[in-house]
KEKOLKOL-470997 format. One line per field, with one value per residue: residue in three letters; x, y, z of N, C-alpha, C in turn. Coordinates in steps of 0.001 Angstrom, whole numbers, plus 524288, in hexadecimal, padded with zeros to 5 digits. Layout:
N
rest = [ALA_...] $
neast = [X_...] $
nnorth = [Y_...] $
nup = [Z_...] $
caeast = [X_...] $
canorth = [Y_...] $
caup = [Z_...] $
ceast = [X_...] $
cnorth = [Y_...] $
cup = [Z_...] $
REM end
This chain:
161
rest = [UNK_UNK_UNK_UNK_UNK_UNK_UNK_UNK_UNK_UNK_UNK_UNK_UNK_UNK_UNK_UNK_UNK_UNK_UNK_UNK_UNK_UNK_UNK_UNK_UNK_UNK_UNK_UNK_UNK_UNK_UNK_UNK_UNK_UNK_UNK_UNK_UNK_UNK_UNK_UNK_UNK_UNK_UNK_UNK_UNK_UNK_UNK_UNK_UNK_UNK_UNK_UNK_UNK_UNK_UNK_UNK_UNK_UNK_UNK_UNK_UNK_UNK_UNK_UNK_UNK_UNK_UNK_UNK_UNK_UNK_UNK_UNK_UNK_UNK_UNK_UNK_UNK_UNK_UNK_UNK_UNK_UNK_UNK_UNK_UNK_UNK_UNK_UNK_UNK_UNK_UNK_UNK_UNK_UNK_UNK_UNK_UNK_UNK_UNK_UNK_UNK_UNK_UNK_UNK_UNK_UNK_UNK_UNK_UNK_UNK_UNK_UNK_UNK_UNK_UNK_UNK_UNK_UNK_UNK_UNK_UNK_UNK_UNK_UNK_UNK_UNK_UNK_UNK_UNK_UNK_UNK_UNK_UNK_UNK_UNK_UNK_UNK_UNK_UNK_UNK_UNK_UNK_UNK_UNK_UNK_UNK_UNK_UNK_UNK_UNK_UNK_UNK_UNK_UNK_UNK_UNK_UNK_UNK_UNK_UNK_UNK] $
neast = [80347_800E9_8076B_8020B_7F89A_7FA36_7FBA1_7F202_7ED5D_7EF79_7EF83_7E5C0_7E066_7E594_7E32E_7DA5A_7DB2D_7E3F5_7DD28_7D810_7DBBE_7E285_7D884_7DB19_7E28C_7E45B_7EE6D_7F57F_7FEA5_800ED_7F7FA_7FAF2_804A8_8008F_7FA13_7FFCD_807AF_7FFA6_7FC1A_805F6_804F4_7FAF9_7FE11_80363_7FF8E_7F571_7EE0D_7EF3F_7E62C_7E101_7D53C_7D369_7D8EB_7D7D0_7D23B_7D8ED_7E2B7_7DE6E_7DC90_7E69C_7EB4E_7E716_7E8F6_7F2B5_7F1AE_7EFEA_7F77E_7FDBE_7F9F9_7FBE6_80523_806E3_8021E_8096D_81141_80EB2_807C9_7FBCD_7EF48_7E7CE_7DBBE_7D27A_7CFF1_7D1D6_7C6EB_7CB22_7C8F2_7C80E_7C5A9_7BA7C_7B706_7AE7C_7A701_7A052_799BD_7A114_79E7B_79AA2_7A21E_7A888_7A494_7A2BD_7AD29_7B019_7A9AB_7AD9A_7B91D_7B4E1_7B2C9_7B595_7C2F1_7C09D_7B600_7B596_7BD3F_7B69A_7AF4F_7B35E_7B9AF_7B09A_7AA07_7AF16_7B7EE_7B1DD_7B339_7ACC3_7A5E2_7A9C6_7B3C5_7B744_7B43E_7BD44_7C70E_7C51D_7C5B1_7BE39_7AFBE_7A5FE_79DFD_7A14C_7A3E9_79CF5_7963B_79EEF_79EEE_793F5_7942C_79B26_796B5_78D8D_79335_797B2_7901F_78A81_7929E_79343_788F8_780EB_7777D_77A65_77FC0] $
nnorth = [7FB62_80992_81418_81BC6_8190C_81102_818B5_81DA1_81731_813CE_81D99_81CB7_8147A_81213_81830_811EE_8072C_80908_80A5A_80120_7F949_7FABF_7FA84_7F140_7EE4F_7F4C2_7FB55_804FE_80870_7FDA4_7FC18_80529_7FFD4_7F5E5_7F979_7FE7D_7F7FB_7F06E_7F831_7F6B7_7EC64_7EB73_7EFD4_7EA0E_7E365_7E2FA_7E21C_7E968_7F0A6_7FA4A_7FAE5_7F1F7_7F3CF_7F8E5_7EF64_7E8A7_7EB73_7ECA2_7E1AB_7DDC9_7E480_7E040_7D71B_7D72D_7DC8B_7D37A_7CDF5_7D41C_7D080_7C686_7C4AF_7CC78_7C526_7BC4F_7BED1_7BF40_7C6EC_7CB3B_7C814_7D3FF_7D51E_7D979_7E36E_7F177_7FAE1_804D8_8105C_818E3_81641_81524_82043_828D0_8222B_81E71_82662_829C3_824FC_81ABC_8171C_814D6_80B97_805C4_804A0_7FEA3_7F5D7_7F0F9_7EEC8_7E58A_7DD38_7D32C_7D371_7CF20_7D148_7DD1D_7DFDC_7DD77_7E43F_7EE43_7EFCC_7EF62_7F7F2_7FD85_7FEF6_7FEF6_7F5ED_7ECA1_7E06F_7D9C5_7DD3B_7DBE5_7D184_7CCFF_7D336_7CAE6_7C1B6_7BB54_7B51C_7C0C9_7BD46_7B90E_7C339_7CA4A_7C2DB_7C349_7CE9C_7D100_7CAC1_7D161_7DAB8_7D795_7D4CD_7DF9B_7E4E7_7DF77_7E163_7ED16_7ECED_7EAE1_7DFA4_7D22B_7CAAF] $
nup = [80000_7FFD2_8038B_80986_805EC_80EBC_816A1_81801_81B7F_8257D_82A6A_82AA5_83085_83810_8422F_844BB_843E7_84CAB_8558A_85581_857ED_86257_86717_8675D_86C63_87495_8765D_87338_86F35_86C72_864D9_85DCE_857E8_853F4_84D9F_84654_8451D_83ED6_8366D_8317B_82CEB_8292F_8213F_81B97_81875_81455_80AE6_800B9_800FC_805AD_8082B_80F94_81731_8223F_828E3_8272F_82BF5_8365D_8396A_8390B_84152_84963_848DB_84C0C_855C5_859DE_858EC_85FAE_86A67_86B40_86C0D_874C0_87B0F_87AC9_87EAB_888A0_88B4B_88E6E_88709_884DB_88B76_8899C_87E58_87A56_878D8_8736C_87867_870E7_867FB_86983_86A4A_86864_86661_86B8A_8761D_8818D_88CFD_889BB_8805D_888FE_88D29_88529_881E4_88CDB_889E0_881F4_8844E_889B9_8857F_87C4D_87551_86AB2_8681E_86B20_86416_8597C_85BA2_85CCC_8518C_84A77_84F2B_85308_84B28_84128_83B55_832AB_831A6_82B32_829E5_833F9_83457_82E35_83249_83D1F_838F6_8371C_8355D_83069_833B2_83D19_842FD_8423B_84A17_85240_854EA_8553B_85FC5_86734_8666C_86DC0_87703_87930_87ABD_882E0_8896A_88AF9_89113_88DF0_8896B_88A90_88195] $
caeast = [80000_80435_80856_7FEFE_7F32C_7FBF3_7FC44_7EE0C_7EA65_7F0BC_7EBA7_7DDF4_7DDBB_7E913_7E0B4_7D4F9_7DF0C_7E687_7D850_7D490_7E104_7E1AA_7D3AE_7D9AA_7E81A_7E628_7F3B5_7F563_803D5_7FFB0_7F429_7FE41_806E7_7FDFC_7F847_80546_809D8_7FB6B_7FAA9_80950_804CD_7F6EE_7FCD9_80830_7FC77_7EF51_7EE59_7EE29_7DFE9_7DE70_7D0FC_7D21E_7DE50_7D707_7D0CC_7DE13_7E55A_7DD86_7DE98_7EC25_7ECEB_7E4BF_7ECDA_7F7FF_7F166_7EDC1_7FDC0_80093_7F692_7FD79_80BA2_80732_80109_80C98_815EB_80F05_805CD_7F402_7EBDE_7E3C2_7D5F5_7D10A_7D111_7CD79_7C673_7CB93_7C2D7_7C8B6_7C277_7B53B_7B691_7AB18_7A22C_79B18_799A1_7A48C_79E41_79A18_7A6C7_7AC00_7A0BE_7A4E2_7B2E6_7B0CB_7A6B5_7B1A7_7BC03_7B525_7B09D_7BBA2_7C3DC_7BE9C_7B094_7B904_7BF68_7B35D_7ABFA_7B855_7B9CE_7ABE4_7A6F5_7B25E_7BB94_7AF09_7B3AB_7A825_7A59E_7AC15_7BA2D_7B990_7B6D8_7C23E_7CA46_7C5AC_7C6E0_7B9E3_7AC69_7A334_79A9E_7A25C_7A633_7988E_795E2_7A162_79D87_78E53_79533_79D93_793FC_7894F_79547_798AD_78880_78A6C_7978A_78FB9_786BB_77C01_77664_77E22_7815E] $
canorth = [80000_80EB0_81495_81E49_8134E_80F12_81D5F_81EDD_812A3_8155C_8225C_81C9B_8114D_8136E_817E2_80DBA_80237_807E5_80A11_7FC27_7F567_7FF7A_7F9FC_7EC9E_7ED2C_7F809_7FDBF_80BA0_80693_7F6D3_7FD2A_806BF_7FAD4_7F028_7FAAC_800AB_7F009_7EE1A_7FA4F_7F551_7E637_7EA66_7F389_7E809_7DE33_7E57B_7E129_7ED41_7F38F_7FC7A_7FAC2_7F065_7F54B_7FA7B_7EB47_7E50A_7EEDF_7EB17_7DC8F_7DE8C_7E73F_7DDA6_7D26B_7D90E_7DC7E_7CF84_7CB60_7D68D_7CD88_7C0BA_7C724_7CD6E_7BFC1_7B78E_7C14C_7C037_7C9FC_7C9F9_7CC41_7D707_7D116_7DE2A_7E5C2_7F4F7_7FC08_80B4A_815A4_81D17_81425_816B9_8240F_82A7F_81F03_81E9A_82A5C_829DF_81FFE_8165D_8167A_81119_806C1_8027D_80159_7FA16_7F0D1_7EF62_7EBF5_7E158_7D9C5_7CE55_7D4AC_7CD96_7D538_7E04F_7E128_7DDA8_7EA48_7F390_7EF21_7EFA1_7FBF2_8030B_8004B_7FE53_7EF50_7EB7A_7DA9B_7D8BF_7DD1D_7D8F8_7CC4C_7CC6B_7D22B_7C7CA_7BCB9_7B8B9_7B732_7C2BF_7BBB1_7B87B_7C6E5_7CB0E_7C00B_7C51B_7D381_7D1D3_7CA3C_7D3D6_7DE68_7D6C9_7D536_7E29E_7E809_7DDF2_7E444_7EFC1_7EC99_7E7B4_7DA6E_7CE51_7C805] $
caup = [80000_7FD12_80888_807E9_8097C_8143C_81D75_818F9_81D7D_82906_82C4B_82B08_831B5_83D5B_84678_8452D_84599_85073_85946_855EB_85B9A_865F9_868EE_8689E_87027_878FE_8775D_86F59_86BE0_869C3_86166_85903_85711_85369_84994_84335_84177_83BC6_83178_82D34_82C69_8255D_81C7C_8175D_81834_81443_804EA_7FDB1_8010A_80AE1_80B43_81401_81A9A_8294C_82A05_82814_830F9_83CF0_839B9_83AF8_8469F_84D1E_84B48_84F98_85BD1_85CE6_85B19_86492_86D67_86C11_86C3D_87AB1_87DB9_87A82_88141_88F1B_88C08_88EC2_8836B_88801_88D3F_886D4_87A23_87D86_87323_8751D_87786_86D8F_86430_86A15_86E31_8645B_861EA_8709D_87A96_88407_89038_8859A_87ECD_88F23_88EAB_881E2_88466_88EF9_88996_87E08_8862F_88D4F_881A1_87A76_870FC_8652B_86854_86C13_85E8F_856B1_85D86_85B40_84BAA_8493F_850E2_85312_845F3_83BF3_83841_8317A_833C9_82771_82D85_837F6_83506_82CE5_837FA_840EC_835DF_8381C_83266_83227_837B4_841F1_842D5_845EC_84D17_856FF_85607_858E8_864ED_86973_86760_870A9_87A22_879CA_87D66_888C1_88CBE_88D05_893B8_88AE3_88916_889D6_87C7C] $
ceast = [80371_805C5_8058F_7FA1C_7F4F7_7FA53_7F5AC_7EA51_7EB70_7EE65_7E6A7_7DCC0_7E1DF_7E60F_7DD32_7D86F_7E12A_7E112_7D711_7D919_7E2C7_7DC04_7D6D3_7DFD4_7E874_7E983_7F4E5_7FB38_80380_7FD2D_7F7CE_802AF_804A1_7FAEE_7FD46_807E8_803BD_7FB19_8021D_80702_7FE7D_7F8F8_801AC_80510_7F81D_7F1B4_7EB88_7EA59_7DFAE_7D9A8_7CFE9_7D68C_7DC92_7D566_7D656_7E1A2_7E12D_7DED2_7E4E2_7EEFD_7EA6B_7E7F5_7F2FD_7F839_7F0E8_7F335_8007A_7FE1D_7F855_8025D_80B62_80485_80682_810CB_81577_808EE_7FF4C_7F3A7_7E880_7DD1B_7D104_7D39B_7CDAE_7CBBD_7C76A_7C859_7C363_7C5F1_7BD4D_7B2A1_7B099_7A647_79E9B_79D90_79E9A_7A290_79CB2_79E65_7A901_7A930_7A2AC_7A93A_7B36B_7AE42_7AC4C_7B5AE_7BB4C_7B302_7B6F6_7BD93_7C2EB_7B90E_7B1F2_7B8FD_7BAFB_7B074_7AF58_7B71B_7B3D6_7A871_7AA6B_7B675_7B7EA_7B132_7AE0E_7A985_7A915_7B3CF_7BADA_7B94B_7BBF3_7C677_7CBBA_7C868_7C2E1_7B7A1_7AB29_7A02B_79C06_7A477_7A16F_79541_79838_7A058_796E5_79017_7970F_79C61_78F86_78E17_79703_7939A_7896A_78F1E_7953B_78B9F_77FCC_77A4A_77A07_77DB9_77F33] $
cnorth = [804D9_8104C_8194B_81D33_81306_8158A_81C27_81A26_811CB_818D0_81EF7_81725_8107D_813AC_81389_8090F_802CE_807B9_8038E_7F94C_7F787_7FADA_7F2AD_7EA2E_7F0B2_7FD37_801A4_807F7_80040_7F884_7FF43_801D3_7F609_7F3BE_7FE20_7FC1F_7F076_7F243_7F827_7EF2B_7E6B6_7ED62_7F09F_7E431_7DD3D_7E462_7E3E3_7F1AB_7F530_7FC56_7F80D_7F148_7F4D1_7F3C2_7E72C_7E8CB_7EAD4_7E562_7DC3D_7E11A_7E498_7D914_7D26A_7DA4D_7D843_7CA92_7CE5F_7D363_7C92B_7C331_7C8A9_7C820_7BD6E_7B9C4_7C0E4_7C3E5_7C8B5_7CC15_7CD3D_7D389_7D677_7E2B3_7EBF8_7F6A1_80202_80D49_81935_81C5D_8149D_81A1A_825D9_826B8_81E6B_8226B_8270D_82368_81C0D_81496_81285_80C4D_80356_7FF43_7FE59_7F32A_7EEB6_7EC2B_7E80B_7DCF5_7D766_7D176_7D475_7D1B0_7D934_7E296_7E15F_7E3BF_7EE0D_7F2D6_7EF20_7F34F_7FFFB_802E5_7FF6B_7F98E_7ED56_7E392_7D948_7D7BC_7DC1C_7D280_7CAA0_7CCC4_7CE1D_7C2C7_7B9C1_7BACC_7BD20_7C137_7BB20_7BE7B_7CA31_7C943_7C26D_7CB2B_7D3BF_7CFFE_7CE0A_7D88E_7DB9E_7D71E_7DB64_7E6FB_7E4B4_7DF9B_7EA6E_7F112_7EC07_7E35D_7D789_7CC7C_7C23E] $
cup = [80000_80310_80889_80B2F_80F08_818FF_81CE2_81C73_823B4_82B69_82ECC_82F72_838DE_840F2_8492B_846EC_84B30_8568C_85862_8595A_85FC0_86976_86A88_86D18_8768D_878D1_873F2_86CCA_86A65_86387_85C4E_8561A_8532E_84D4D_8432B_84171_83E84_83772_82D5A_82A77_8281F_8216B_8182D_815C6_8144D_80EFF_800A6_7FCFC_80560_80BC6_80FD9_818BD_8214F_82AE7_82B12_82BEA_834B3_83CD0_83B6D_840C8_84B16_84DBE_84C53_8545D_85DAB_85DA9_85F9F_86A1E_86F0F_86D82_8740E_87CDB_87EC7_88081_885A6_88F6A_88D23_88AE9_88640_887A3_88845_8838F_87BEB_877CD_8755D_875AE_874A7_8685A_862FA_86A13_866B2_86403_86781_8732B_87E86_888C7_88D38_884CC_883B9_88D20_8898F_880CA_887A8_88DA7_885A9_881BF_8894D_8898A_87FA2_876BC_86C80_8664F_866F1_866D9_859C8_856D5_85AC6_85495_84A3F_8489B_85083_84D27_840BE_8391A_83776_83205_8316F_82B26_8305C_83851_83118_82EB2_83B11_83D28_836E7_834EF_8336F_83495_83C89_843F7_84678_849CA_85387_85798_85800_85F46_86890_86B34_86BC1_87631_87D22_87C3E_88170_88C95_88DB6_88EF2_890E8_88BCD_888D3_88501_87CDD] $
REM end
């Protein structure tokens, strides 16, 4: 690709990538890391079309968080019990004490839910990508997102699922 494609593709999608892995490590310097290895690794990988460029970026920045995951396993380290989702991510889309109630319901739900909610609601992954992400059906895609959404109304204090 031109290098050109490359900044612009950069520019545009930097931020969104680095909020999603952010949402899924925690760590401001893990997050810049895991996304500065993933725009070099999608942009020697990604086969010629930026259209699908932002879909293959996160695939990539995800399974790099998910070698930074085994790497702090092997070494001694805990994978975290919980994935947070920022509030910087949220800040705009509910009134301020909502936004709390949400974050917390978020962070007490399994990461796989977790991640489905974030890519869905908060990064606009329509079923399609994400079940390509996951490597699953769609069906099984919405299958685990109607779940995670009934889990997430009983983490707030809705009906049980």
């Amino acid at each position: 690709m031109e290098s050109d494609v490359l900044r612009e593709l950069y520019e545009k999608y930097h931020q969104k990538a680095y909020l999603y892995v952010l949402s899924l490590c925690r760590d401001r310097e893990t997050a810049e890391d895991i996304v500065s290895e993933g725009f070099e690794k999608a942009f020697l990988t990604v086969e010629g079309c930026p259209e699908g460029f932002f879909w293959w970026l996160l695939r990539v920045c995800r399974n790099l968080w998910l070698d930074t995951l085994r790497k702090q396993k092997h070494q001694g380290g805990e994978m975290p019990e919980e994935i947070p989702v920022p509030e910087d991510a949220l800040s705009g889309v509910l009134q301020k004490e909502e936004n709390r109630r949400l974050y917390t319901a978020m962070n007490r739900l399994s990461p796989a839910d977790r991640e489905l909610l974030i890519w869905h609601y908060f990064g606009g992954l329509s079923i399609r990508q994400m079940a390509g992400l996951r490597g699953i059906s769609e069906t099984a895609v919405k299958t685990a997102l109607f779940r995670a959404r009934a889990r997430l109304k009983q983490k707030l204090g809705g009906e049980k699922p």
